[in-house]
C-alpha positions in Angstrom: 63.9 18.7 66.5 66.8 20.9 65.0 70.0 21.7 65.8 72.0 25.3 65.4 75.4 25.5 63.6 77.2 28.1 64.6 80.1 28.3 62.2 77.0 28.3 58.9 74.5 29.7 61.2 72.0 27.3 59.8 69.6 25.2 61.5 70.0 21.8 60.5 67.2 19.0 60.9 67.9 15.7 62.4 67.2 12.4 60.9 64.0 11.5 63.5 62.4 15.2 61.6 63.1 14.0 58.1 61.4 10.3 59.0 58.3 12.1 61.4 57.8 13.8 58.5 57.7 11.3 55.6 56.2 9.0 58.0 53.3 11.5 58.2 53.6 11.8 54.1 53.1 8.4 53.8 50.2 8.0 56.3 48.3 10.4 54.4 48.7 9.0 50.7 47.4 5.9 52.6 44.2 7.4 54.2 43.5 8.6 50.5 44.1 5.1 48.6 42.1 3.6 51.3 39.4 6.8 50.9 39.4 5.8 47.2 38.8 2.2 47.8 36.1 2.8 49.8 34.3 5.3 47.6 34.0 2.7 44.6 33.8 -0.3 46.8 30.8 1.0 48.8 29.5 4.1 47.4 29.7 3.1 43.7 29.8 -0.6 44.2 26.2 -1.3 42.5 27.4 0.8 39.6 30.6 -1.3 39.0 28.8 -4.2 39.5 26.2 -3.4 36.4 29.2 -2.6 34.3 31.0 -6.1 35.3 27.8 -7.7 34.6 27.7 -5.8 31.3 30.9 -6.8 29.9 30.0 -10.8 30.2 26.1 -10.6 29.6 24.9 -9.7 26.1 21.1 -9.2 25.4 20.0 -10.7 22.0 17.0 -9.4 20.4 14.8 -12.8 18.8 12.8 -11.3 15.8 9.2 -12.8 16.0 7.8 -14.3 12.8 5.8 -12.0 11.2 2.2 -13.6 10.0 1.5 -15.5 7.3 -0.5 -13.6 4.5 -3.3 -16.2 2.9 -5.8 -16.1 0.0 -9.7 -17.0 0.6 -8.8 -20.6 0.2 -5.8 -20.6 2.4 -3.3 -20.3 -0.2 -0.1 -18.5 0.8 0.7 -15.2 -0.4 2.8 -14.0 2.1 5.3 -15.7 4.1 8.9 -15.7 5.8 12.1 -16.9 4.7 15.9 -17.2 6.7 17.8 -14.8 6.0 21.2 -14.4 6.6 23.2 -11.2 7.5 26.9 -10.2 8.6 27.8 -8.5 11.7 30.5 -6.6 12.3 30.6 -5.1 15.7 32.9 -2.2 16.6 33.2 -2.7 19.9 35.9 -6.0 19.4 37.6 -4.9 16.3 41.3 -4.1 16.6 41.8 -3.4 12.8 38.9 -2.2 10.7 40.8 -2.1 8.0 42.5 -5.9 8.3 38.9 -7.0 8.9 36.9 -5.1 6.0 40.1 -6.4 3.9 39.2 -10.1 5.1 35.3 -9.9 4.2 35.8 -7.8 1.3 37.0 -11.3 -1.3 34.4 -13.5 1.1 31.4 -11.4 -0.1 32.3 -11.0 -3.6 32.6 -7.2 -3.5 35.0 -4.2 -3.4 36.7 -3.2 -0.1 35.6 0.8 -1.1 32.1 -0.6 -1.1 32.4 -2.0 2.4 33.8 1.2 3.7 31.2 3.0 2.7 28.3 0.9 3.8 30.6 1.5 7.3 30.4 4.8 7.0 26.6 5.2 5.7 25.4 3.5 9.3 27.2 6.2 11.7 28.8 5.5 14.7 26.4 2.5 15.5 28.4 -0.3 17.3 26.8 -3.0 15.1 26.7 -2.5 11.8 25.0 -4.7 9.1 27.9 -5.2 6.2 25.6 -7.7 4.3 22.4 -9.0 3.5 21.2 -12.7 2.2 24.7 -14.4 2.6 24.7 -17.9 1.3 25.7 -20.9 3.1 29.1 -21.1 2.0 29.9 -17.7 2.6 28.1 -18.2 6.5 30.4 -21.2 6.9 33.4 -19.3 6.3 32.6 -16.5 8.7 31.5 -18.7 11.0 35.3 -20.8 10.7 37.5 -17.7 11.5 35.3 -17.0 14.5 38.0 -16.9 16.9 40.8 -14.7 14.4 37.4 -12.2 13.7 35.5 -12.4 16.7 33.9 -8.7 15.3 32.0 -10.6 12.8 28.4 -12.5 13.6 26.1 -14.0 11.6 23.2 -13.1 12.3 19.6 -15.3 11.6 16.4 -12.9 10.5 13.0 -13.6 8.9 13.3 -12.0 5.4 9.4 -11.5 3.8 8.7 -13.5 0.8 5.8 -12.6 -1.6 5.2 -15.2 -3.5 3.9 -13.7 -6.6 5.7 -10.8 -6.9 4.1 -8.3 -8.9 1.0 -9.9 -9.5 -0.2 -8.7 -5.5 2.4 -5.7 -4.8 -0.7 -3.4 -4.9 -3.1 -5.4 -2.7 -0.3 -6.8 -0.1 2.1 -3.4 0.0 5.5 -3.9 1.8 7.6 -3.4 4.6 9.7 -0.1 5.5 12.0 0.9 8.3 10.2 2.2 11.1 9.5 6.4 11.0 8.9 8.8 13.6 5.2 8.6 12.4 5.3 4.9 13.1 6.9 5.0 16.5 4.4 7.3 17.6 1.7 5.1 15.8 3.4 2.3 17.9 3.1 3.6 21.5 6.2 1.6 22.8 5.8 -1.6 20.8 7.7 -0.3 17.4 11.1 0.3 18.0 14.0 2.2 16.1 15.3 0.0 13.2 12.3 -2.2 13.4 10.4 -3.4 10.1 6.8 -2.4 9.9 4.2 -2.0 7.3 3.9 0.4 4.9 1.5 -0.1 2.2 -1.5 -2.4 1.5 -2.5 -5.3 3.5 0.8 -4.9 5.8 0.3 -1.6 6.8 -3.6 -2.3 7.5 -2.9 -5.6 9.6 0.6 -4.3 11.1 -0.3 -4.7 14.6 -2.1 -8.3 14.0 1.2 -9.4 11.8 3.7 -7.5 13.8 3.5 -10.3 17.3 6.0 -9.8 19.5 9.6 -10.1 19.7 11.9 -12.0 22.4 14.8 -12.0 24.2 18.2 -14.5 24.5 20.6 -13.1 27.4 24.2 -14.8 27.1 27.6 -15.3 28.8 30.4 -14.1 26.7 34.2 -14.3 27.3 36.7 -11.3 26.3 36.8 -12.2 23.0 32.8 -11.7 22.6 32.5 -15.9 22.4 28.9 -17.3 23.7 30.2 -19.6 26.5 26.3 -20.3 27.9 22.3 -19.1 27.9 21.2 -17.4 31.1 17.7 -16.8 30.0 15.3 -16.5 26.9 12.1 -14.8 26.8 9.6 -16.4 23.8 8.5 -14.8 20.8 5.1 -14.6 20.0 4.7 -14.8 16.2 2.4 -12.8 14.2 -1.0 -13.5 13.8 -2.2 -15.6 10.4 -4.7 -12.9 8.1 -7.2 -14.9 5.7 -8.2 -12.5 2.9 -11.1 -12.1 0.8 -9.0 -12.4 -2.5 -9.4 -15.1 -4.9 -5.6 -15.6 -6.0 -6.9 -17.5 -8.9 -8.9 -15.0 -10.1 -6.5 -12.3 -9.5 -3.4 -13.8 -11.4 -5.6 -14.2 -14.2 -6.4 -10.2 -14.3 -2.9 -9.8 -14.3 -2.6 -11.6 -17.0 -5.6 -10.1 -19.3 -4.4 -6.6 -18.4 -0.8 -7.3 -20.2 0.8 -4.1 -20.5 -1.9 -2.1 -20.1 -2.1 1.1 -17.8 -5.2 0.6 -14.9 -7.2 -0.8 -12.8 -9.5 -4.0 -12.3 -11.8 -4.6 -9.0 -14.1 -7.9 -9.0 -16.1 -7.3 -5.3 -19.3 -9.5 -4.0 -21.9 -6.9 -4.3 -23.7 -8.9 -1.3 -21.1 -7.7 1.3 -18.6 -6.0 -0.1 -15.6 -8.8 0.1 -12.6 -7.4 -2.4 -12.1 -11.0 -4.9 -9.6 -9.0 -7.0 -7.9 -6.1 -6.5 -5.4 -5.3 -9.4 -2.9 -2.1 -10.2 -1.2 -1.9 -13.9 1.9 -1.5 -14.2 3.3 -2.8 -10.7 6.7 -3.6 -9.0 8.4 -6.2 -7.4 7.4 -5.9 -3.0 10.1 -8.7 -2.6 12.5 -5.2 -3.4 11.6 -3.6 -0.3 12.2 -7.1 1.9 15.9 -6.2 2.8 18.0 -3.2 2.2 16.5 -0.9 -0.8 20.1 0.4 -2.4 19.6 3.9 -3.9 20.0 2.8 -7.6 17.3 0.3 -6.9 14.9 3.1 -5.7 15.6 5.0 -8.6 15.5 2.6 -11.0 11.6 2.1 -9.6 10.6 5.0 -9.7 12.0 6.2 -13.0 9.8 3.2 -14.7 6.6 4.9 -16.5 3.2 5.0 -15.5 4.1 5.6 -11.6 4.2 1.8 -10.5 3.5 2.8 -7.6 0.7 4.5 -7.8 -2.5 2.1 -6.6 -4.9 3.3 -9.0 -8.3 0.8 -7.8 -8.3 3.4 -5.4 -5.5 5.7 -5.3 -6.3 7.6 -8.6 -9.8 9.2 -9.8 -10.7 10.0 -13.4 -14.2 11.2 -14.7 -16.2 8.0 -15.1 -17.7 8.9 -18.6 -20.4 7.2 -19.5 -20.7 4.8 -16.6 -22.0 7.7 -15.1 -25.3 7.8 -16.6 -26.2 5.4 -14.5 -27.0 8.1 -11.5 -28.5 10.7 -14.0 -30.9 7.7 -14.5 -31.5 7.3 -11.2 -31.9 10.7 -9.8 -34.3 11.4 -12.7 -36.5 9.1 -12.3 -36.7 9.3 -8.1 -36.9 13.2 -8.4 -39.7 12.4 -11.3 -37.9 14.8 -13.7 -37.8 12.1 -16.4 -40.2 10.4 -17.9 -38.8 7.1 -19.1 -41.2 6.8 -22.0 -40.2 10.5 -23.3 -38.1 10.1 -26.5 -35.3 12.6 -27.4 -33.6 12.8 -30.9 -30.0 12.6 -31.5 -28.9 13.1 -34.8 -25.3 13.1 -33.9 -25.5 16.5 -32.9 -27.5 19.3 -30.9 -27.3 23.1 -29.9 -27.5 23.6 -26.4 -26.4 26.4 -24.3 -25.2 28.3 -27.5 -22.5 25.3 -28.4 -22.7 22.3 -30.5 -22.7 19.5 -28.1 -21.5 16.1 -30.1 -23.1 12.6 -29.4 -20.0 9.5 -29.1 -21.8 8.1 -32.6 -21.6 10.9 -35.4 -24.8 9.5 -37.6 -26.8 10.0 -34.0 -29.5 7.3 -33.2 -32.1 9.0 -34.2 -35.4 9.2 -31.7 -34.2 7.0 -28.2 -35.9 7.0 -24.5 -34.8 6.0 -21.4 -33.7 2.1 -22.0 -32.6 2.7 -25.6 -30.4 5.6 -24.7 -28.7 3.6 -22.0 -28.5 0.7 -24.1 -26.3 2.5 -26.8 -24.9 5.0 -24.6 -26.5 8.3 -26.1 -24.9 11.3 -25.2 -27.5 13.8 -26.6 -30.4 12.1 -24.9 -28.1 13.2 -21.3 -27.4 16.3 -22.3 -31.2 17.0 -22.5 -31.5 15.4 -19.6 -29.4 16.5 -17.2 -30.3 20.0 -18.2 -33.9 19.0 -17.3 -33.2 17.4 -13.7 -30.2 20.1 -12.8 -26.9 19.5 -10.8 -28.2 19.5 -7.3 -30.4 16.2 -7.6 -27.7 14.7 -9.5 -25.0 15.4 -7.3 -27.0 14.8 -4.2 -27.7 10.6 -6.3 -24.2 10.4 -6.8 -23.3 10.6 -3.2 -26.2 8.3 -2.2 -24.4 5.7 -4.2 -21.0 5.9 -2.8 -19.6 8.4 -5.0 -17.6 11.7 -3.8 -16.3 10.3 -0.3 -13.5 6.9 0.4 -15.2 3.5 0.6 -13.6 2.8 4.3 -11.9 -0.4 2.7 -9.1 0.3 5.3 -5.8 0.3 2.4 -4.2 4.2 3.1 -3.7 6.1 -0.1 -7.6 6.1 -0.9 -9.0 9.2 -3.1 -12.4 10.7 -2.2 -12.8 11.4 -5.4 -15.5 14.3 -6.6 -18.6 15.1 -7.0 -19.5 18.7 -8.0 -22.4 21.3 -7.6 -23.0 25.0 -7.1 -21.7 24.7 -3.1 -18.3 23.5 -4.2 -17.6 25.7 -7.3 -18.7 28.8 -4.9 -15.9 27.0 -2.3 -13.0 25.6 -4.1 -13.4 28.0 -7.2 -14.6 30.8 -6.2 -17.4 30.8 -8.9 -20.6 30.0 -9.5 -22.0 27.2 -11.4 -23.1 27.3 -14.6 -25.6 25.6 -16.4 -23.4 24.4 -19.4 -21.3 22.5 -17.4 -24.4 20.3 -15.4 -24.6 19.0 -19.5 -20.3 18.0 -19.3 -21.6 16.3 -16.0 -24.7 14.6 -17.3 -21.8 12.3 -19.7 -19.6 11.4 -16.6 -17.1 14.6 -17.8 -16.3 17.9 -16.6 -14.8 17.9 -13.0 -16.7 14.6 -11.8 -14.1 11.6 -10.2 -14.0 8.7 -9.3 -11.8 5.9 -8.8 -12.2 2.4 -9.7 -13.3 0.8 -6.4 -16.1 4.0 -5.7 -17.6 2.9 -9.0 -17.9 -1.0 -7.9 -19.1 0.0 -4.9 -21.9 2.3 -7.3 -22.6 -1.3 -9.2 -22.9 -3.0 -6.3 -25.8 -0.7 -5.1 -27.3 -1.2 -8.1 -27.0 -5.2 -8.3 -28.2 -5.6 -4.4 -31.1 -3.1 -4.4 -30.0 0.1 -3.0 -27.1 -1.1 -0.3 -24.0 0.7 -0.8 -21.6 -1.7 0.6 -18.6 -1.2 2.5 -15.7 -3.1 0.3 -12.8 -4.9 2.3 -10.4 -7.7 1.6 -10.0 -9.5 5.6 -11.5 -12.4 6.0 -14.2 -12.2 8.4 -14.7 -8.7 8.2 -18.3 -7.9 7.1 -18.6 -3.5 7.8 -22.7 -2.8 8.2 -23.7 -1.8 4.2 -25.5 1.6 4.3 -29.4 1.1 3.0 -30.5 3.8 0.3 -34.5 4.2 -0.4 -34.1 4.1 -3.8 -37.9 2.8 -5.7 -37.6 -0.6 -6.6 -39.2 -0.5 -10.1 -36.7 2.6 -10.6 -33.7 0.4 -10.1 -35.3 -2.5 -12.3 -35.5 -0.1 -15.2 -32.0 1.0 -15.2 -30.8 -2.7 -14.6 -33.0 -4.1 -17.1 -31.2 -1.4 -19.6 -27.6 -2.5 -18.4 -28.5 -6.2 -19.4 -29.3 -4.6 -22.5 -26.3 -3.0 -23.0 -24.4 -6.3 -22.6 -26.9 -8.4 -24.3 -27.5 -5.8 -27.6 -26.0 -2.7 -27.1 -22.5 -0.7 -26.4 -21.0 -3.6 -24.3 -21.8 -6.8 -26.3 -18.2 -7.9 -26.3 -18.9 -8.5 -22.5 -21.0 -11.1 -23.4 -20.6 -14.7 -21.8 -23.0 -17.8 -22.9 -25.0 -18.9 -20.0 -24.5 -15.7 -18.1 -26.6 -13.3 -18.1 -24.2 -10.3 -17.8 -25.8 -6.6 -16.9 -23.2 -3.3 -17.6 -22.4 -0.1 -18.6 -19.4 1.0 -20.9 -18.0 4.3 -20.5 -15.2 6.5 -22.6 -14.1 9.3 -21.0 -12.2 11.9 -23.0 -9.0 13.4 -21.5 -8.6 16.3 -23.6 -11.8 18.4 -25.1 -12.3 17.5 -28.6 -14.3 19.6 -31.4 -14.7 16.9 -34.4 -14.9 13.4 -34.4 -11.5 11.9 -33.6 -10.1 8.1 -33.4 -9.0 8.1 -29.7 -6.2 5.6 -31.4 -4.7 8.6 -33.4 -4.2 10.5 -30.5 -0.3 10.4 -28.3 -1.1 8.0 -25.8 -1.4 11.0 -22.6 -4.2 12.0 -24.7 -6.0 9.2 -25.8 -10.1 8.8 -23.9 -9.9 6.6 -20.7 -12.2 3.0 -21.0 -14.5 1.8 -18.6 -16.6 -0.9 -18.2 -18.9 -1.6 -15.0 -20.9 -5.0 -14.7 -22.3 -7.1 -12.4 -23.6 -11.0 -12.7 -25.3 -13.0 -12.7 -28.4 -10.5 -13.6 -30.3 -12.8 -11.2 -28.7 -13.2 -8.4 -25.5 -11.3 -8.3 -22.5 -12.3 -7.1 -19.4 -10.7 -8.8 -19.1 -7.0 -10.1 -16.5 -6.3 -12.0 -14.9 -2.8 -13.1 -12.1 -2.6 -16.0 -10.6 1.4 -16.0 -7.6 1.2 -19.0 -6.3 4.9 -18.6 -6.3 5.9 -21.9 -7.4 2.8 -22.8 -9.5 4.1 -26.0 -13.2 2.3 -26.3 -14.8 1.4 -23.0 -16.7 -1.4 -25.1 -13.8 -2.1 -27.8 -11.3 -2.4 -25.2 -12.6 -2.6 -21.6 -15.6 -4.6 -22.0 -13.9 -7.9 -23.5 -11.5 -8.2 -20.3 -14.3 -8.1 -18.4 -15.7 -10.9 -20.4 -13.0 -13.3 -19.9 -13.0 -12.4 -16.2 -16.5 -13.4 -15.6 -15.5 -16.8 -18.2 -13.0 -17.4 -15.6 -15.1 -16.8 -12.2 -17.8 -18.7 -13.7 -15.6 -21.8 -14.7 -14.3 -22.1 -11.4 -17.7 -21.8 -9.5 -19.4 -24.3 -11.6 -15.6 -26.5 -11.5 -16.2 -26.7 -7.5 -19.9 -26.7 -7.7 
């Protein structure tokens, strides 16, 4: 209602309008509070709820033991330690700076270090300050809990390899988790998570990984546990028994020093791994925690690329070892007669080129056995030029060579075995006849790595079965049957004993063992004139082999020694292989 004044000639509203009107105001901010309650009472009440829940439940991850990594006999080569790591979680810090100043002097290191680990891990609300804390250091965290609620100690399973170095190669290590790995994981790898990477862990990943459980708490404002709502179990890792004699392997180490290379010792019967050893090797126990980038660097800067796995991660041309297949196919394609003698004065003109024999006085008139025996290069070049590439290359694949094992370790090189089809392919030209001779020696563009050529021994020791090698217990792969003519393989193996017993490989000689092998040199760079390999810069000194098997009888332990440029397969090669077979044999006839 309003009222007109004459005199003004204004309306003027009376006091009922002015409280209809906020009366009405005030009714309406009402209706829209109350709207407002309503719409996150009701409407977005479950959403509130989760969120309330949220802030006093915490989900705790438990890590499940990883499995324990044994030798043939049980002993432990892998296993899990406590390990202890710092906390600090963003989401109850009030000063970053008063807290990274507190922890600096606790953890013995520089506040600028602290800040940057901070700012290497993003914006993640945990962040892992430090690793491997000892006790005293946990105890004082673990005093100031309510003045630095942001920091937790938090209990992990830190891998321990026992022996270091001495199994890096066989073992591997762990790594954080890649896109390649989630993917390889199908939901059971997560982000962040430790999984294999090399070796043994990568190969049993799934068996060691188990599975990890679960802790949900109650926790107050200032992130405190105040009780345990519910815990789902771990299930640890499952235990993997290997074929590997740790005895025997340690002692490898040992012979091989500081030598560059490779040793396998394998049961030819089935194929079980009892050594596997890389030289020079690394530390796995680096990789167990946090690799820092000077650490990385500092590893791979080291010579000789300790990380390379050369049993079976690096191929050379086998040298003379490979006469052992120009033997074979020869005699199965009856293009060599074994009573056929061939003379070898040092030297001999095929092909328009003076082709050199290892021994510069020659051996004057050798067959079959004799040439094996001392390792006659003229008597191969003949040879090989009279059975042709295609029937050797077609033996060497037969026999393992020029494809992987399937031991199951990644990293494995194929290795090569050529002929006229793969010049044509990967060259682009044809074959010639000259270099069938290079081949005939175990040279020219013939590889293999150290583990093909055991597996090559081991059909030779068992009678034509080229086994699959592997290093789990238990694990026995189906050995692939060759027809190879029995008195065909006695002839070459009754030349190998020779070769141990009075020829190029006596220094493999063992009393009481009867010890059957061939030694192989294997020049790096072509050489016109008879030169000490020992003269030579190391990167271009000959590669030494030696491939054995014993006992000749009944044989139960090949063993192949590759130094990469090593010098003298039976000056250099064949004597570790001598004081491996001194120590197998001790220890059998020990437990016997």
């Amino acid at each position: 209602m309003t009222i007109y004044d004459q005199p003004t000639g204004v309306y003027l509203e009376t006091m009922a309008t002015r409280l209809y009107r906020l009366a009405a105001f005030v009714l309406l901010l009402m209706v829209g509070i109350g709207s407002g309650y309503w719409y996150l009472q009701v409407v977005q009440a479950n959403h509130y709820q989760s969120l309330a829940a949220k802030n006093r439940l915490r989900q705790v991850a438990i890590q499940a033991p990883r499995g324990i990594i044994e030798d043939r006999y049980g002993r432990i080569l892998v296993e899990n330690v406590p390990s202890y790591g710092l906390i600090l979680d963003r989401s109850v810090v009030n000063d970053i700076d008063g807290s990274l100043a507190f922890a600096a002097p606790v953890l013995n290191v520089g506040l600028a270090q602290l800040q940057a680990t901070l700012r290497s891990q993003g914006r993640s609300r945990r962040v892992l300050l430090a690793e491997d804390l000892d006790l005293s250091q946990v105890a004082r965290f673990e005093a100031v809990v309510l003045e630095h609620p942001e920091f937790q100690i938090e209990v992990e399973q830190r891998r321990l390899y026992r022996h270091g170095e001495q199994t890096a190669h066989l073992l591997g290590y762990l790594g954080e988790a890649s896109e390649e790995d989630l993917v390889r994981g199908a939901g059971r790898i997560q982000g962040g998570d430790l999984v294999g990477k090399e070796g043994v862990e990568l190969a049993m990943d799934g068996e060691l990984r188990g599975r990890d459980g679960e802790r949900e708490l109650v926790v107050d404002s200032r992130n405190r546990v105040r009780d345990e709502i519910r815990r789902d179990p771990t299930r640890p890792g499952k235990t993997v028994r290997l074929t590997v004699d740790l005895d025997l392997q340690q002692e490898i180490v040992e012979l091989m020093g500081d030598s560059v290379g490779a040793v396998v010792a394998m049961d030819p019967r089935s194929g079980a791994v009892r050594a596997l050893v890389s030289a020079p090797s690394f530390d796995p126990n680096l990789f167990a925690g946090r690799l820092e980038e000077e650490a990385w660097q500092a590893i791979i800067g080291r010579p000789h690329n300790v990380l390379q796995n050369r049993t079976l991660g690096a191929t050379y041309p086998p040298g003379s070892v490979f006469k052992i297949v120009v033997a074979l196919a020869g005699l199965e394609e009856n293009t060599m007669d074994p009573s056929d003698k061939v003379y070898c004065g040092g030297s001999k003109r095929i092909y328009d080129r003076n082709q050199r024999c290892w021994k510069p006085s020659g051996h004057g008139w050798v067959n079959l056995h004799e040439a094996i025996t001392h390792s006659c290069d003229i008597y191969f070049y003949v040879k090989g030029q009279e059975i042709g590439i295609q029937p050797i290359a077609d033996y060497a694949r037969k026999l393992g060579l020029g494809r992987a094992t399937g031991i199951g370790v990644r990293g494995e090189k194929a290795g090569l075995v050529p002929d006229p089809q793969w010049s044509r392919e990967a060259r682009g030209v044809r074959w010639y006849a000259g270099e069938t001779i290079s081949v005939a020696i175990g040279q020219g563009p013939l590889l293999v790595s150290p583990l093909q050529t055991a597996v090559l021994l081991s059909a030779v020791a068992n009678g034509g079965s080229v086994v699959v090698p592997h290093v789990i217990l238990g694990q026995e792969p189906v050995a692939e049957r060759q027809q190879i003519i029995p008195a065909d393989l006695e002839r070459v193996r009754l030349a190998l004993l020779n070769v141990v017993e009075d020829g190029s490989g006596i220094a493999a000689a063992v009393n009481g063992v009867k010890i059957a092998g061939k030694t192989g040199t294997s020049q790096v760079i072509e050489q016109r004139t008879w030169t000490d390999s020992a003269d030579l810069p190391f990167k271009h000194r000959d590669h030494a082999w030696f491939a054995s098997y014993a006992p000749y009888e009944q044989p139960e332990l090949v063993v192949v020694v590759f130094l990469e440029h090593g010098g003298s397969g039976g000056g250099n090669a064949a004597p570790i292989a001598r004081r491996i077979y001194e120590k197998y044999f001790r220890e059998r006839r020990r437990d016997s």
